[in-house]
C-alpha positions as CSV (number, residue, x, y, z in Angstrom):
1,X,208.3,67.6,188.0
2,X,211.5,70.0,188.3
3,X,212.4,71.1,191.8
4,X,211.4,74.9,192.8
5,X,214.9,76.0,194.3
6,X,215.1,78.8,196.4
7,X,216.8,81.8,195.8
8,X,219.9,82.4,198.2
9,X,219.9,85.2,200.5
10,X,221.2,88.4,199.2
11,X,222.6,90.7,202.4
12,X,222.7,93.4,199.9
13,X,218.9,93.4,199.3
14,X,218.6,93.3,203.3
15,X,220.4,96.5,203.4
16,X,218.8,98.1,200.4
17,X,215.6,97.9,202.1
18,X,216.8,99.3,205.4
19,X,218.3,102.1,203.4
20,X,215.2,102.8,201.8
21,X,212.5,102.8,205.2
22,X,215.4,105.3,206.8
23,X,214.7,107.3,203.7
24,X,210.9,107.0,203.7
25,X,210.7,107.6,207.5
26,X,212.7,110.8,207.1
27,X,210.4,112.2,204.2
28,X,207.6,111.8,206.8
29,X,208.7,113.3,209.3
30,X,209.8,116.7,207.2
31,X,206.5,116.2,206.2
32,X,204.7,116.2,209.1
33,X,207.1,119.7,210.0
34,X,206.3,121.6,206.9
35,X,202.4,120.5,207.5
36,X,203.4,122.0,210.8
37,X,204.9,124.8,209.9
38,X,201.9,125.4,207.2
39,X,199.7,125.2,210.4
40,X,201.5,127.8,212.5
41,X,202.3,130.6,209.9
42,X,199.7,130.2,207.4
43,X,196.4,129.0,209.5
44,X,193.8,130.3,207.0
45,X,195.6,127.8,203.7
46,X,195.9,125.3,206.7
47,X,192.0,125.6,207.6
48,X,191.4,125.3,203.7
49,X,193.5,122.4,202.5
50,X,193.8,120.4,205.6
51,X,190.0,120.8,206.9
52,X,189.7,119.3,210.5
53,X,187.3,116.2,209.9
54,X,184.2,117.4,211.9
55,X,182.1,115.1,213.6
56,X,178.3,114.5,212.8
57,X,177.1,116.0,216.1
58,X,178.3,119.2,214.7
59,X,177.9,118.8,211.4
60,X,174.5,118.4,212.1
61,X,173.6,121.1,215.1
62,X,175.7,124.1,213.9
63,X,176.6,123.6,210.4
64,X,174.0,122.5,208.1
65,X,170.9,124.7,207.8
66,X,167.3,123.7,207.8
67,X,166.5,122.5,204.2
68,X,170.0,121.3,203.3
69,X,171.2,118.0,202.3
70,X,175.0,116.5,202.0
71,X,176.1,113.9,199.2
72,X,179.6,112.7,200.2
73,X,181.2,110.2,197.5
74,X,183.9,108.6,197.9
75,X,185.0,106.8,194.3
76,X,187.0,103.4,195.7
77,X,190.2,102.6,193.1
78,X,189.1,99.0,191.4
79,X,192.2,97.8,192.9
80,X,191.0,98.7,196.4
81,X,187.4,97.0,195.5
82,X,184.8,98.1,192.8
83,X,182.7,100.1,194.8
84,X,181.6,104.2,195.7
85,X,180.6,104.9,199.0
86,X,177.8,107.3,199.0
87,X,177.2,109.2,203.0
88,X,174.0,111.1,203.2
89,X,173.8,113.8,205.8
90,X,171.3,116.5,206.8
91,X,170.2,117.6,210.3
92,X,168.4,114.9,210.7
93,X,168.9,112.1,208.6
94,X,172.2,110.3,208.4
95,X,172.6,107.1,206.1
96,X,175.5,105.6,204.4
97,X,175.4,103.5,200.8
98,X,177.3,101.8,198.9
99,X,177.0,102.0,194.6
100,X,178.2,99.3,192.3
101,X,180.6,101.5,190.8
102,X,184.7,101.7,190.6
103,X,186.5,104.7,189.2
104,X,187.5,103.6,186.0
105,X,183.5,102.9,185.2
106,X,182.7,106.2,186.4
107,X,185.7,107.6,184.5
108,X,184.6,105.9,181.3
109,X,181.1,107.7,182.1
110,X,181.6,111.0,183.0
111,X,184.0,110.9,180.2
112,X,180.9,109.7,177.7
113,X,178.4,112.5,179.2
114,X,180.7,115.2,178.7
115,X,181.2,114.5,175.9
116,X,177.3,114.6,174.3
117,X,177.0,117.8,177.4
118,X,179.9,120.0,175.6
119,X,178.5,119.5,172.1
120,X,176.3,122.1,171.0
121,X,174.3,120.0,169.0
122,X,172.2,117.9,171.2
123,X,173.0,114.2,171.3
124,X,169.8,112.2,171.1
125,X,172.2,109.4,173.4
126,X,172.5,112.4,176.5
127,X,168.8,111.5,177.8
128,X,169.6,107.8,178.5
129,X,173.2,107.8,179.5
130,X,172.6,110.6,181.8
131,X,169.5,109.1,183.4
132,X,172.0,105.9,184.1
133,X,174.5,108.1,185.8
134,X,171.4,109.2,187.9
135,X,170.1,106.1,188.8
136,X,173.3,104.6,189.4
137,X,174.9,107.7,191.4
138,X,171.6,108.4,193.4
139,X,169.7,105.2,193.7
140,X,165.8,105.3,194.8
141,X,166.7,104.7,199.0
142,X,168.4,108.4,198.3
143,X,166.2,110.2,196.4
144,X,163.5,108.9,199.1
145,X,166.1,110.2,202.0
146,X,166.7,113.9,200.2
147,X,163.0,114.2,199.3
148,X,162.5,117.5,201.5
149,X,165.7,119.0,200.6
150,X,166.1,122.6,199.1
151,X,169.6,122.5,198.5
152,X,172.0,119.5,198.1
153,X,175.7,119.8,198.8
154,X,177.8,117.6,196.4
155,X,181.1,116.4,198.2
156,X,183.2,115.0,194.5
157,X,185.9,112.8,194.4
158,X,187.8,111.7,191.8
159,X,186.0,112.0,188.0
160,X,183.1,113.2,189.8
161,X,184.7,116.8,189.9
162,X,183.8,116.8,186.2
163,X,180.4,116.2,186.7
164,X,177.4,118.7,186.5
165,X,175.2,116.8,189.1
166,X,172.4,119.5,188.0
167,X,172.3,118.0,184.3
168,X,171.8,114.8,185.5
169,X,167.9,113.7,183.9
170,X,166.1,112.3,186.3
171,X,163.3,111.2,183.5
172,X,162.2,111.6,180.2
173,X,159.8,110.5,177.6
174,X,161.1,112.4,174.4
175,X,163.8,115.0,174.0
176,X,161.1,117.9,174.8
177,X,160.2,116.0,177.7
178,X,163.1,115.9,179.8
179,X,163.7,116.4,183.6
180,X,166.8,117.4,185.3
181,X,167.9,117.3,188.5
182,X,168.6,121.2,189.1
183,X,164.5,121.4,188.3
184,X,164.2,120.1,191.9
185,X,166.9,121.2,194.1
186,X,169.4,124.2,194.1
187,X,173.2,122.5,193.7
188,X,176.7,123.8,195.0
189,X,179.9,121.5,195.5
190,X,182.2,121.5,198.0
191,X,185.6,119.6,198.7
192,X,184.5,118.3,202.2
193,X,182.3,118.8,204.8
194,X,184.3,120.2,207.1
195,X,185.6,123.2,204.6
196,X,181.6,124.1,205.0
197,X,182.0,124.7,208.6
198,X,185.6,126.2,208.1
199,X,183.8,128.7,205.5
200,X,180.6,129.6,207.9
201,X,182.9,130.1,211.2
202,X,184.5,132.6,208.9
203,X,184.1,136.3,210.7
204,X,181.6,138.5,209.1
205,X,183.8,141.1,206.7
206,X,182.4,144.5,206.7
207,X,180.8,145.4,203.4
208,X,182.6,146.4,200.5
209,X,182.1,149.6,199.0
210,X,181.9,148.8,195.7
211,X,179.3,146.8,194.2
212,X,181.2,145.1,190.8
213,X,185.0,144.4,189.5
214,X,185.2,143.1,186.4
215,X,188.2,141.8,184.2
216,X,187.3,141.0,180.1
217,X,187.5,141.0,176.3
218,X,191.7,140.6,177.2
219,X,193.9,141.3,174.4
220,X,195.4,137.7,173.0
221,X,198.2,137.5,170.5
222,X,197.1,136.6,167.0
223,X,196.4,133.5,166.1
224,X,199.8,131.8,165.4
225,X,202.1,134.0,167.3
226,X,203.7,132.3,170.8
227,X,203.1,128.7,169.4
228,X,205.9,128.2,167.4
229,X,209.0,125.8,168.5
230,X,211.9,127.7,169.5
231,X,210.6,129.8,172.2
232,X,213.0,132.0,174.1
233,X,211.1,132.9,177.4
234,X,209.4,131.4,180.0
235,X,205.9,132.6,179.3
236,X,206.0,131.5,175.9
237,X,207.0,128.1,176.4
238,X,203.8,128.3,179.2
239,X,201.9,129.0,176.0
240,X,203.0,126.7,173.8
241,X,202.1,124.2,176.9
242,X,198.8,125.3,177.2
243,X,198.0,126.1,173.5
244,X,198.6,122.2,172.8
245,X,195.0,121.3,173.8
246,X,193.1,124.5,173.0
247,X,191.2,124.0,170.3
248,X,192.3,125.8,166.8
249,X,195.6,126.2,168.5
250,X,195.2,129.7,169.7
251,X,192.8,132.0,172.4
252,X,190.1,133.6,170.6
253,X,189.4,137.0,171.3
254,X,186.2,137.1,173.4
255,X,184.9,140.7,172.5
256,X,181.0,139.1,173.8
257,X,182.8,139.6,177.0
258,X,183.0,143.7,177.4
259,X,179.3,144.1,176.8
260,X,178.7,141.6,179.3
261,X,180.7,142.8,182.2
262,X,178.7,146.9,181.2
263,X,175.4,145.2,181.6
264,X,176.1,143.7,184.8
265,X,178.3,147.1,186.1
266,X,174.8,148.9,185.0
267,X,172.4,146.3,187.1
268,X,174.5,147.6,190.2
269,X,175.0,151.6,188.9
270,X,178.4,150.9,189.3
271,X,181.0,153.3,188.3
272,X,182.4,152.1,184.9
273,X,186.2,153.2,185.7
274,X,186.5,151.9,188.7
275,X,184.8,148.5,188.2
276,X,185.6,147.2,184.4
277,X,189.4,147.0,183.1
278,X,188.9,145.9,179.6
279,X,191.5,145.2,176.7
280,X,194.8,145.7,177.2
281,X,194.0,146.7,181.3
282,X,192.1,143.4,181.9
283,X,196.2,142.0,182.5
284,X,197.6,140.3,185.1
285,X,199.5,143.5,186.2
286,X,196.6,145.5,186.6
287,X,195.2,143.0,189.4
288,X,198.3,143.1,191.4
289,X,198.1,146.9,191.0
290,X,195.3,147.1,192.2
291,X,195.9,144.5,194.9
292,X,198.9,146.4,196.1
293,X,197.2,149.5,196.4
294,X,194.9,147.2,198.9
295,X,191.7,147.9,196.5
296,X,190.9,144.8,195.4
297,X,188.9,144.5,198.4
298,X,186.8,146.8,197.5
299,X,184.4,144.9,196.0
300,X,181.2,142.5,197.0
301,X,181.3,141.0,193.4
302,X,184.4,139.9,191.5
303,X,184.5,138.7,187.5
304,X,186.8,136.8,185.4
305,X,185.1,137.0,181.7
306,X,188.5,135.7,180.3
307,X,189.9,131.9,178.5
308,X,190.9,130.0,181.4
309,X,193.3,126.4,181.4
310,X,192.7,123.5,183.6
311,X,195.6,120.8,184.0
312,X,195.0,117.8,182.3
313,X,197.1,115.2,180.2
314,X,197.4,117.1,177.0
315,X,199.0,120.2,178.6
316,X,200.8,119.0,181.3
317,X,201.0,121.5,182.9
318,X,200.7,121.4,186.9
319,X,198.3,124.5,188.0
320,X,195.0,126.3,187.0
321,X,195.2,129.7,185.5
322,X,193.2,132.5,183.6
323,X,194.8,133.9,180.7
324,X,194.7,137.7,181.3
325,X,196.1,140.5,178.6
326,X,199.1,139.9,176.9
327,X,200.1,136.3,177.8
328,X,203.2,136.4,175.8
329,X,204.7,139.7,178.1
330,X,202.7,139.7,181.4
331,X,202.2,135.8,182.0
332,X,198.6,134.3,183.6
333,X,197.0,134.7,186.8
334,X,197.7,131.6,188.0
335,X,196.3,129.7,191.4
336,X,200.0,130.5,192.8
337,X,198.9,134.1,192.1
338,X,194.8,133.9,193.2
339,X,196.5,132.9,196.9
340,X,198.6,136.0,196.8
341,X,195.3,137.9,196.6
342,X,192.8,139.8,199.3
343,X,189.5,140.0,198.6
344,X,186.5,140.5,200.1
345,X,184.0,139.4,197.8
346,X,180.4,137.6,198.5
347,X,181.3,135.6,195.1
348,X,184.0,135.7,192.4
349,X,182.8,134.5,189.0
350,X,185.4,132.8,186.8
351,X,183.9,132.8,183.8
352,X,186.0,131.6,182.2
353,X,185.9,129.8,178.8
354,X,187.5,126.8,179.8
355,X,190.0,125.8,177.0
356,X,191.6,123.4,178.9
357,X,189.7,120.5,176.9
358,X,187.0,120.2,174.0
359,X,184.6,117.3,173.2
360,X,185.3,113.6,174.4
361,X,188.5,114.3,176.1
362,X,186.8,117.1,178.6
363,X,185.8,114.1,180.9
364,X,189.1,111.8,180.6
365,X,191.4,115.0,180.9
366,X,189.9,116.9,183.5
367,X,191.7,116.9,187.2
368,X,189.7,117.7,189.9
369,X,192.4,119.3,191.8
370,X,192.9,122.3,189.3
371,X,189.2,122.7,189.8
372,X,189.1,122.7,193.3
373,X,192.8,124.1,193.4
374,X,191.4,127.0,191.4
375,X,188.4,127.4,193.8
376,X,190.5,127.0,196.8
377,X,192.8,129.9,196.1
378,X,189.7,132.4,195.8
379,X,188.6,131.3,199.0
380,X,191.8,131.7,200.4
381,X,191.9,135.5,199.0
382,X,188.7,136.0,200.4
383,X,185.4,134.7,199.5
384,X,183.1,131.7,200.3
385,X,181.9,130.9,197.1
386,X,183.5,130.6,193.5
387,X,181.8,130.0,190.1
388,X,183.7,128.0,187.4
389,X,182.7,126.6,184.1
390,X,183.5,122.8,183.2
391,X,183.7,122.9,179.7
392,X,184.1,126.1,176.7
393,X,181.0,127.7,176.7
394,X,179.0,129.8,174.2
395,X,180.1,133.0,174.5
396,X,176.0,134.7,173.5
397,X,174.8,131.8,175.8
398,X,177.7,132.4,178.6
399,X,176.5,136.4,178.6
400,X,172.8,135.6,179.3
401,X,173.6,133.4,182.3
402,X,176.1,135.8,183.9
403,X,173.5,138.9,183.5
404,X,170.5,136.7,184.3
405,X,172.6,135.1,187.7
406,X,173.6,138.8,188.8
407,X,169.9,140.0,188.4
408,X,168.8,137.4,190.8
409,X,171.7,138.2,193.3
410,X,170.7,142.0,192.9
411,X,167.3,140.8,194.1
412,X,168.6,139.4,197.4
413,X,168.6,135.7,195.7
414,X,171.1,133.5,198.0
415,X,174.0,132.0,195.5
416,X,172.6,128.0,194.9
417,X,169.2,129.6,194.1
418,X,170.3,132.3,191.9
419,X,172.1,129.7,189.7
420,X,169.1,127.1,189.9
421,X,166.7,130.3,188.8
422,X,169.0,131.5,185.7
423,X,169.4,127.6,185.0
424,X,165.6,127.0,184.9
425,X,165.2,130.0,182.5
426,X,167.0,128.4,180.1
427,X,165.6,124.9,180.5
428,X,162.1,126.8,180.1
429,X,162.9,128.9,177.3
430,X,161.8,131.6,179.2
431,X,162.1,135.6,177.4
432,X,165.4,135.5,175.6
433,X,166.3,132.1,177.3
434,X,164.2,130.4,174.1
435,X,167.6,129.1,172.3
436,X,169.1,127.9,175.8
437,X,167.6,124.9,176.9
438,X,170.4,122.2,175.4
439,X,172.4,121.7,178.6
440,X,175.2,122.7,176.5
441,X,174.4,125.9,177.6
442,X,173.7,126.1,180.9
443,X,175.3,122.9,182.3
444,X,178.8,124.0,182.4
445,X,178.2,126.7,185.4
446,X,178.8,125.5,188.7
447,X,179.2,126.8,191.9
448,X,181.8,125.9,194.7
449,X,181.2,127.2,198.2
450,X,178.7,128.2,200.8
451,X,175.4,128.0,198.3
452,X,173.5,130.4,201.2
């Protein structure tokens, strides 16, 4: 047997290393004085992105409201061990479990059920591999302990941003007898519990004036323009970034759109100049206008009927945006941009057809930081509660939702329970709902925020 020699001492190693923990400490400590700094000038981002953890006493007493449940997941990396920790929280219950599940098998998962959910043609696999992800994600003890809830408050990590828990099939016996979660409680995510006490310590805002903004049916370039190689300015190499994993390569025009946005402006008699900028007007110019002009406060209801791009590995590209009029010329509202916003809206709707990702890739691709990155930047401007759409969505499909979810709000519906009511339309094939029960269609709409 050969003899294992040891390697000599190298001083140089020795010093390499001290170099490089002087080098780490100093990153921490600027750090720790732009979190600082972040703190002091800009409290209201600080309250959003570094939430104060808030203790279960008060969680329980002052935040959550009688009826309302709290899922917290947090998805262990396999490295750290192959488990998610599951917290279950209401006013009076409080339970912690753990699920034999890492985040690559989740990954693998969500990546599957998005997949069959983004398809409009229903996949006769969906009923089965959904009811796992619901057995596996909300195991019997849980669905005992959140029995008497009205409204359950999903806390994501990781690929669990992707998921619509409200699709999730609780059982089924053929594919016209199938039961989904969202047919017994009223769903709306959040990034952490404490950002739910940060959003209801909010001040009340006084009300705005005007009942419905709307932004739609933007004017794209054709089909081929701004993705060629050899672009000259910044925007169009933005859209050649983004245009990379947009399926057929360019953004559609969504004319559906403008017919949308008048039906919903008519629910509230709203005044059609001042509430929908359409075409050419539904740019990114003509929000800051009217930003700057300190009128996009305005308004108790904003709308974003527009193509919209989430980060993932195709694009590469590093934040969420809505691609307003004229990309090519006037650039995208970005999430840089949403934070340079005021509002004072009970909701802003992105619906957005999310081009971001189509089919399979939708659950690999998906970041749940441009989702919540997105949602956090409306909040910021001024709202407690965002709507987004996970995957592209029928636009016919898309239409009835948003005019079916405003009718309920009209009628004093609170947010969760004017999504679950729209949803279960669909799911029933109620009136002009008949076509809409594939949770292709109504799965994709989700709700971020303070659900009452």
């Amino acid at each position: 047997m050969r003899k294992q020699h040891a390697q000599p001492f190298d001083k140089r190693d020795n010093t390499q290393i001290k170099t490089l923990t002087q080098q780490l400490e100093t990153l921490k400590n600027e750090q720790r004085a732009f979190t600082t700094r972040i703190q002091k000038e800009y409290p209201k981002y600080y309250a959003l992105k570094y939430p104060q953890p808030v203790d279960l006493a008060t969680l329980q007493n002052q935040v959550l409201q009688k009826g309302e449940m709290m899922l917290v997941y947090g998805v262990l990396h396999p490295k750290i061990e192959k488990k998610t920790v599951l917290w279950v929280i209401g006013k009076q219950d409080f339970q912690m479990f753990t699920l034999p599940v890492d985040e690559d098998t989740l990954k693998q998962e969500v990546a599957q059920l998005r997949g069959y959910l983004s398809d409009s043609s229903f996949n006769s696999q969906f009923p089965q591999a959904s009811l796992h992800l619901y057995q596996t994600l909300l195991p019997q003890a849980v669905r005992q302990l959140i029995k008497g809830a009205e409204i359950l408050y999903i806390v994501p990590t990781g690929p669990l941003y992707g998921l619509p828990f409200g699709s999730l099939v609780t059982f089924y016996e053929a594919r016209r007898e199938i039961h989904y979660l969202i047919e017994d409680y009223a769903i709306s995510y959040i990034s952490s519990a404490s950002l739910l006490k940060t959003l209801r310590d909010e001040e009340r805002k006084t009300q705005p004036p005007e009942p419905f903004l709307a932004f739609a049916d933007p004017e794209y370039p054709p089909c081929g323009v701004g993705d060629k190689k050899g672009a000259e300015t910044l925007a169009q190499l933005r859209t050649e970034s983004y245009l990379k994993s947009v399926k057929d390569g360019c953004f559609k025009r969504l004319a559906a759109t403008a017919d949308e946005v008048r039906e919903i402006a008519n629910l509230f008699n709203a005044d059609h100049s001042k509430a929908l900028y359409l075409g050419a007007k539904a740019s990114r110019s003509t929000v800051f206008a009217l930003n700057d002009k300190h009128e996009l406060d305005d308004y108790r209801y904003v709308m974003f009927s527009v193509h919209g791009v989430i980060p993932n590995k195709i694009n590469q590209i590093e934040q969420p945006a809505l691609v307003l009029s004229n990309p090519l010329t006037e650039g995208y509202l970005t999430m840089a941009d949403a934070f340079a916003l005021t509002l004072n809206a009970d909701f802003v709707n992105l619906s957005a057809c999310n081009s971001g990702c189509a089919g399979d890739s939708c659950g690999e691709n998906v970041r749940g930081e441009g989702i919540m990155g997105l949602t956090r930047a409306f909040m910021y401007a001024g709202t407690s509660r965002v709507a987004v759409t996970l995957w592209s969505v029928n636009l016919f499909s898309a239409k009835e939702f948003s005019i079916g979810l405003f009718t309920h709000l009209k009628a004093k519906k609170k947010m969760a329970y004017a999504l679950r009511e729209i949803k279960l339309k669909m799911i029933q094939g109620k009136a002009s709902m008949r076509r809409y029960a594939n949770p292709y269609h109504w799965a994709a709409f989700v709700v971020y925020g303070d659900g009452q």
